[in-house]
C-alpha positions in Angstrom: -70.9 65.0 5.2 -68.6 61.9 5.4 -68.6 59.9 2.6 -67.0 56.6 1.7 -66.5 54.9 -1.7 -65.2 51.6 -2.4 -63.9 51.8 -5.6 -61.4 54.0 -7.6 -62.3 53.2 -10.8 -64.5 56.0 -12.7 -67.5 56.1 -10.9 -65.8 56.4 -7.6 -64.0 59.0 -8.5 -66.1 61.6 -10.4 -68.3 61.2 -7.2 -65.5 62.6 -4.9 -64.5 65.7 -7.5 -67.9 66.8 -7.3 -69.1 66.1 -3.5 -65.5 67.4 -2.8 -66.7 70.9 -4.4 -69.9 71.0 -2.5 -68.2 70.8 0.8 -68.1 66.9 1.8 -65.0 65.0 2.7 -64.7 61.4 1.1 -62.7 58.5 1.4 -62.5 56.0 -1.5 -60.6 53.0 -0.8 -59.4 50.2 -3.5 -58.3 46.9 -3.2 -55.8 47.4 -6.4 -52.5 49.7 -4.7 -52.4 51.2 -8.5 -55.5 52.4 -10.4 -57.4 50.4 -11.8 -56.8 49.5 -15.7 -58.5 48.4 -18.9 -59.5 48.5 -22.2 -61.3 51.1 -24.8 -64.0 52.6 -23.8 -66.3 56.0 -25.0 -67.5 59.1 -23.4 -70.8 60.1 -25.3 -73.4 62.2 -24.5 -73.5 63.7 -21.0 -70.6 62.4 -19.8 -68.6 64.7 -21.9 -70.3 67.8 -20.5 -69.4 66.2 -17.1 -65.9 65.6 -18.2 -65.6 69.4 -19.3 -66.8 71.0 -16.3 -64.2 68.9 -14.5 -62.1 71.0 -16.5 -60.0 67.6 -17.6 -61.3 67.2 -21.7 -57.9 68.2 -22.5 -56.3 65.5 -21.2 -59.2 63.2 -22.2 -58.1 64.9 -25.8 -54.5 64.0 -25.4 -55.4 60.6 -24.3 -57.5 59.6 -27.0 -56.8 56.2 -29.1 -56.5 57.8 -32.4 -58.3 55.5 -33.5 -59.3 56.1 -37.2 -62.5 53.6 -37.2 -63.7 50.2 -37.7 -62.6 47.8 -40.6 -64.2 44.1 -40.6 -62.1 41.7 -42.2 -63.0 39.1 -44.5 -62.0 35.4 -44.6 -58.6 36.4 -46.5 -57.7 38.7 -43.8 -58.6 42.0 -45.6 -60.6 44.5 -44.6 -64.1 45.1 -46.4 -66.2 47.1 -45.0 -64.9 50.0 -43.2 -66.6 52.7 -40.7 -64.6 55.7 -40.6 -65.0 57.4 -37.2 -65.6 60.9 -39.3 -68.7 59.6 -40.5 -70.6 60.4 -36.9 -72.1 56.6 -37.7 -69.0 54.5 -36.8 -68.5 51.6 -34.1 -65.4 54.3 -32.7 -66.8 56.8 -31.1 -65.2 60.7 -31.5 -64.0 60.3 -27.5 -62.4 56.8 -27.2 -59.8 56.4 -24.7 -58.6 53.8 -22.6 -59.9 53.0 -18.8 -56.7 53.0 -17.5 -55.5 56.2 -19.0 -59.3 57.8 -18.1 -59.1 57.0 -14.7 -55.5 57.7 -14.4 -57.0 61.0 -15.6 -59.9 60.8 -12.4 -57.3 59.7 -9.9 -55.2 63.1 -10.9 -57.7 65.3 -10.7 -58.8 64.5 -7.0 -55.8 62.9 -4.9 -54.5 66.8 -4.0 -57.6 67.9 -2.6 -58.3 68.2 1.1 -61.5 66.2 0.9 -60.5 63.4 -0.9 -58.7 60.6 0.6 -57.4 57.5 -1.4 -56.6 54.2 0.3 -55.1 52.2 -2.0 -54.8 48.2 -1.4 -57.8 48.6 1.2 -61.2 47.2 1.0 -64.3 47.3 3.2 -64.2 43.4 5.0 -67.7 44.1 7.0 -70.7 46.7 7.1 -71.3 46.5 10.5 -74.1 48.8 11.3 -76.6 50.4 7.9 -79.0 52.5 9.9 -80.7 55.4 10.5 -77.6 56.6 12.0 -74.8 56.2 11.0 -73.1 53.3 8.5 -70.1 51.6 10.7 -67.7 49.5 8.3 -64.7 47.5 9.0 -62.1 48.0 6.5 -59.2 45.1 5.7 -56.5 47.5 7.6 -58.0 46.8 10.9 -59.8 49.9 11.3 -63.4 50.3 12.2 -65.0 53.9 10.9 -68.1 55.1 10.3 -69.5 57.5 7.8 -72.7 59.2 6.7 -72.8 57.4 3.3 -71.2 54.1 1.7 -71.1 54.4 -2.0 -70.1 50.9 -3.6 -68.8 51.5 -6.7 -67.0 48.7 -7.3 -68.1 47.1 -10.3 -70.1 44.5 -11.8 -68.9 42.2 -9.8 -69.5 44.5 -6.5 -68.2 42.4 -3.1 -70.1 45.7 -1.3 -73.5 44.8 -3.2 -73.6 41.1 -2.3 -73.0 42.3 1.9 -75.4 45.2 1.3 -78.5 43.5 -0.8 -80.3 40.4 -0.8 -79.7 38.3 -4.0 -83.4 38.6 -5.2 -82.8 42.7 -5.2 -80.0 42.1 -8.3 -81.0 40.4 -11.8 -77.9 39.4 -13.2 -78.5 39.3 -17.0 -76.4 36.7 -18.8 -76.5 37.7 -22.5 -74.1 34.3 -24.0 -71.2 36.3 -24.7 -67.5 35.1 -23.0 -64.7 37.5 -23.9 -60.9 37.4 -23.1 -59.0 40.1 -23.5 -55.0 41.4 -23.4 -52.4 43.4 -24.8 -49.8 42.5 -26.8 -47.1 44.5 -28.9 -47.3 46.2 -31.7 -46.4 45.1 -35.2 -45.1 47.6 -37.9 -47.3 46.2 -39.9 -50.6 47.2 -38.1 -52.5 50.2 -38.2 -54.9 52.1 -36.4 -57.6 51.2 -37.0 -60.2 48.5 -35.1 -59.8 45.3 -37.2 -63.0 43.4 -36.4 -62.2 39.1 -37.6 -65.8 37.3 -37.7 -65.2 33.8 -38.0 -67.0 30.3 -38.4 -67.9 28.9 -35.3 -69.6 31.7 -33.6 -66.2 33.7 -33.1 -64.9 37.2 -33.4 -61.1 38.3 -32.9 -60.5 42.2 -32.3 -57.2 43.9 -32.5 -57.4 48.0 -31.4 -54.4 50.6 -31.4 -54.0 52.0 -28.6 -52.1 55.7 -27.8 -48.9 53.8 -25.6 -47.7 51.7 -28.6 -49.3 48.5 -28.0 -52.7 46.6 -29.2 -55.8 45.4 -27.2 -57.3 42.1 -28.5 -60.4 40.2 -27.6 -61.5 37.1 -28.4 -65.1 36.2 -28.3 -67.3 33.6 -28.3 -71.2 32.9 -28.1 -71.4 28.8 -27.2 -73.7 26.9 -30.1 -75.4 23.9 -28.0 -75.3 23.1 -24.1 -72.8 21.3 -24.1 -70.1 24.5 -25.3 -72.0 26.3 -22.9 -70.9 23.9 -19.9 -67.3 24.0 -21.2 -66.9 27.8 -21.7 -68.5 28.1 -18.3 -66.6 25.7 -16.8 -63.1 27.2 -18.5 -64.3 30.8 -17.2 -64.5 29.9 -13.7 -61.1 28.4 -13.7 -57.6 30.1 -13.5 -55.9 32.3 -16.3 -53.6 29.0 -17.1 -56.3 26.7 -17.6 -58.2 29.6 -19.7 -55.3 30.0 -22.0 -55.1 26.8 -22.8 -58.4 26.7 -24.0 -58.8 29.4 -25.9 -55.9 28.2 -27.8 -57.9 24.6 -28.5 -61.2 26.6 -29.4 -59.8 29.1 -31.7 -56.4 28.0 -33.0 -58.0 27.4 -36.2 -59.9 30.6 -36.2 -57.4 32.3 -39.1 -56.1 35.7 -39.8 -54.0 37.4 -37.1 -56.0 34.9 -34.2 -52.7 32.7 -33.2 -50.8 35.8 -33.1 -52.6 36.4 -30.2 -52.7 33.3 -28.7 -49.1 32.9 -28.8 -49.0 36.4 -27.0 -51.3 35.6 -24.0 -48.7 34.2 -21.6 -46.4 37.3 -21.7 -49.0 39.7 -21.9 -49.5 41.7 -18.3 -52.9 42.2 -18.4 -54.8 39.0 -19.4 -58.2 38.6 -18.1 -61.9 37.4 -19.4 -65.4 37.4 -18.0 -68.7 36.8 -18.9 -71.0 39.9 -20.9 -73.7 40.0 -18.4 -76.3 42.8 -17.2 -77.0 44.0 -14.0 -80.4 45.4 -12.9 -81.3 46.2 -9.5 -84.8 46.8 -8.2 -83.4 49.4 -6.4 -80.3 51.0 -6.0 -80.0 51.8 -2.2 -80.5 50.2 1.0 -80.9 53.2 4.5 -77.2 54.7 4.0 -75.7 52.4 1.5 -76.2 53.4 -2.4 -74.6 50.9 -5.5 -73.6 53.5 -8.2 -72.2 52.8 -11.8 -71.8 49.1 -13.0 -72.4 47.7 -9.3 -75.9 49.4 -9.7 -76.8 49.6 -13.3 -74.1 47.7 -15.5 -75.4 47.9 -19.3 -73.0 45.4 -20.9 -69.8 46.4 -23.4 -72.0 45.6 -26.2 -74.4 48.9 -25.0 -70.8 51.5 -25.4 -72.8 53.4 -22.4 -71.2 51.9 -19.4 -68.6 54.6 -18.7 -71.0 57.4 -20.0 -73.3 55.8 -17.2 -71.0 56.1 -14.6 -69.9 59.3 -15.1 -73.5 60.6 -15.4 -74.8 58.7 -12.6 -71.8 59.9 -10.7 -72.4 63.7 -11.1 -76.5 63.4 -10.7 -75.9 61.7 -7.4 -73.3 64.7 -5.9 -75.8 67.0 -7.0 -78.6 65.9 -5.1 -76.7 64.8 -2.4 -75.1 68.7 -2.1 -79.2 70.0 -1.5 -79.1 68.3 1.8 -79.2 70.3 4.8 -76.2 69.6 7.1 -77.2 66.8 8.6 -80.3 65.8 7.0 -80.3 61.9 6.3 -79.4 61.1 2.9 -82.4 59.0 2.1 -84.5 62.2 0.3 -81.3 62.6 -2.3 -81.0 58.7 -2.8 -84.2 58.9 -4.0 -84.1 62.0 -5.7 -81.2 60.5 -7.9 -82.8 57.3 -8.5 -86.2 58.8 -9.7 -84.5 61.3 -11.9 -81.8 59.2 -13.8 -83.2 55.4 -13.8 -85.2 55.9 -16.6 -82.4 56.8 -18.2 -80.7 53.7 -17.2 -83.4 51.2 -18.1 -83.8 52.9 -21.9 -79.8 52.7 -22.3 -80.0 49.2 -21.2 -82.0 48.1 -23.3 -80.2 45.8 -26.5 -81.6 44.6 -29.7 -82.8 41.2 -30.0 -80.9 40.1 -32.3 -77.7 41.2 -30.4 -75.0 40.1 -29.9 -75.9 36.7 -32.0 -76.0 38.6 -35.0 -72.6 39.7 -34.6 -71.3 35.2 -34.0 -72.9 33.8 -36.8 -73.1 29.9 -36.6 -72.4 29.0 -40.1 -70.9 30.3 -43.0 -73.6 31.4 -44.7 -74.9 33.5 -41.6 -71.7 35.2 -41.8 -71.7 35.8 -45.4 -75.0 37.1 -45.1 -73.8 39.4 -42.0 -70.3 40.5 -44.0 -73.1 41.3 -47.2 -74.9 44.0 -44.8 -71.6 45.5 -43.1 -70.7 46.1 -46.8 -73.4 47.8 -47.8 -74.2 50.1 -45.1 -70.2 51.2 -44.9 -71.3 52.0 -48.5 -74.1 54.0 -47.7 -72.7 55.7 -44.9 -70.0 56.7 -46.9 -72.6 59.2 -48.5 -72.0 62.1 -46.3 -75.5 63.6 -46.0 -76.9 59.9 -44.9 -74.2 59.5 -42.3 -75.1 62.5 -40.8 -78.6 61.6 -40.5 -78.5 58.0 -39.5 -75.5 58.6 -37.1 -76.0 57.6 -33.4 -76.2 61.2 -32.1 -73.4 60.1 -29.4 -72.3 62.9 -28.6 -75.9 64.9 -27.7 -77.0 65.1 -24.6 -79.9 62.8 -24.5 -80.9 63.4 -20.6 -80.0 67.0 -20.2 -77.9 67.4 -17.2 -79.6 69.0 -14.2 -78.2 72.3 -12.8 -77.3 72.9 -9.4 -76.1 75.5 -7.1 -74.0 74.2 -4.8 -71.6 73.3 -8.5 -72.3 76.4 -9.8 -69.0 79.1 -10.7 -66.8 76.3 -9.5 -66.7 74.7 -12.7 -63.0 74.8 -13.8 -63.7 74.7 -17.7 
């Protein structure tokens, strides 16, 4: 089987290691000419047992933030409420790493393998032919190829979905939430710990330590009436200039570390912002085209499943794709993945109501009432016993991976 992926993020990726194993060639072209980078995020769950039979948790180990847990800071700029990672109920979670360095990790583990096939600073500029047949692209280099399967696994934002699907096929979910975030250096005076600022105004200011000697910050901001909902759109559809500036007039009088940041944005070489949305499909493939990860199934940051998703996701599709018969049209394992993991999907995408506003209180007294209940439950689940029980579970398997042969005794951990 020929397979292409657009996309080498960490869906992509995972996809290849395992069809790659059972025997298909892919090739996964990118429109970056590096890897893709990023900020924090967690493997929980399944994704971890994907991740060891990949036989990469070591470097997952050695690439892991360090981070120590959450503190919240008060108005003075101290922290008050702190979730120690160690307590199994923190916001941290035991496996937190960075995108880049994760699929830096990904990248590694299948560019030297005869079946895999990067092309970096390529995309896919036209499906020409989604049948029965075959799927004919055209990719930005000119060429014209055609494979057995196109796997678009290139984001939220997937280019390959909006070709592939007709809009009323994909909800996007807009949950309120516009985020910026960057890296900026590190201060001797920092720590490592994830410093979580709620401020007035519906506002929240993160600095995280990170394993390369720098700090990730967000800023983030739930509008209050239409009209700072028409402005934040407005800002977030213009360029990173025009953004910077302002952010700096909406929160440079937010307090405690938040102009720090703002004075770091310019030089900082990773600035960028979007909008905390959702994606649902009503389904995920079309003939020979399948969405996979976030351009199928995005959960939102504010879910921590998104990478866990798209590993899962990732390995459940190679496996039923590696039952087929040489030759046999994909459709049967497209819908043998779907049927088996989107349940999954639509439980893990599911949010509380009350989030995220309950995390950008309006007014003060919202967010002393908020900083009251962080406070007390970093008090009680600093009683062992209680942590243990009321802790997320992250790191159980709450959709048991499926066994199958064509993986089996090639595992490499």
């Amino acid at each position: 089987m020929r397979v292409l992926i657009s996309g080498a993020g960490v869906a992509g990726p995972t996809l290849a290691w395992f069809l790659a194993k059972a025997g298909a060639h892919i090739t996964i072209v990118e429109k970056s000419r590096t890897p893709p980078h990023g900020q924090n995020v967690d493997l929980k769950g399944g994704a971890v047992t994907v991740m060891q039979r990949m036989g990469v948790m070591d470097e997952v180990r050695r690439c892991n933030t360090s981070e120590k847990g959450t503190h919240f800071i008060n108005p003075k700029g101290q922290p008050f409420a702190p979730f120690p990672v160690q307590q199994g109920a923190s916001f941290t979670s035991e496996f937190e790493i960075l995108r880049g360095d994760l699929v830096a990790i990904l990248h590694e583990s299948t560019k030297h393998h005869p079946n895999v096939n990067y092309l970096f600073g390529t995309t896919i500029e036209e499906v020409i032919a989604n049948d029965d047949d075959t799927v004919k692209v055209k990719l930005s280099n000119g060429e014209v190829q055609e494979f057995h399967l196109l796997v678009a696994a290139d984001g939220q934002w997937s280019r390959l979905r909006k070709q592939c699907f007709p809009p009323e096929h994909v909800k996007i979910i807009d949950l309120g939430m516009y985020v910026s975030y960057c890296t900026i250096p590190r201060l001797p005076s920092d720590n490592d710990w994830w410093n979580l600022y709620i401020t007035r105004g519906s506002r929240i200011v993160s600095l995280r330590p990170d394993p390369h000697g720098t700090i990730k910050t967000m800023l983030s901001h739930m509008p209050c009436s239409d009209a700072q909902e028409t402005a934040w759109r407005d800002a977030f559809q213009g360029d990173g200039q025009s953004l910077k500036k302002f952010l700096r007039k909406e929160f440079g009088d937010a307090g405690w570390q938040t102009q720090r940041v703002l004075d770091a944005m310019d030089e900082a070489p990773d600035f960028y912002f979007h909008v905390i949305q959702q994606i649902k499909m009503s389904k995920w493939s079309s003939s020979r085209v399948i969405c996979l990860g976030d351009a199928a199934y995005a959960p939102s940051p504010l879910s921590g499943m998104g990478t866990s998703l798209a590993i899962v996701g990732a390995y459940m599709l190679a496996g039923e794709l590696s039952k087929l018969d040489d030759g046999e049209n994909p459709s049967k394992a497209l819908e043998a993945y779907e049927s088996r993991f989107r349940p999954f999907v639509e439980e893990e995408q599911k949010l509380p109501s009350f989030i995220p506003a309950a995390i950008h209180p309006k007014t003060a007294w919202k967010r002393w009432l908020l900083h009251a209940i962080l406070w007390i439950f970093s008090r009680i689940l600093a009683v062992p016993w209680i942590a243990n029980r009321l802790g997320d579970g992250g790191n159980e398997d709450k959709l048991p991976l499926p066994e199958y042969p064509s993986f089996e005794n090639k595992d490499s951990e």
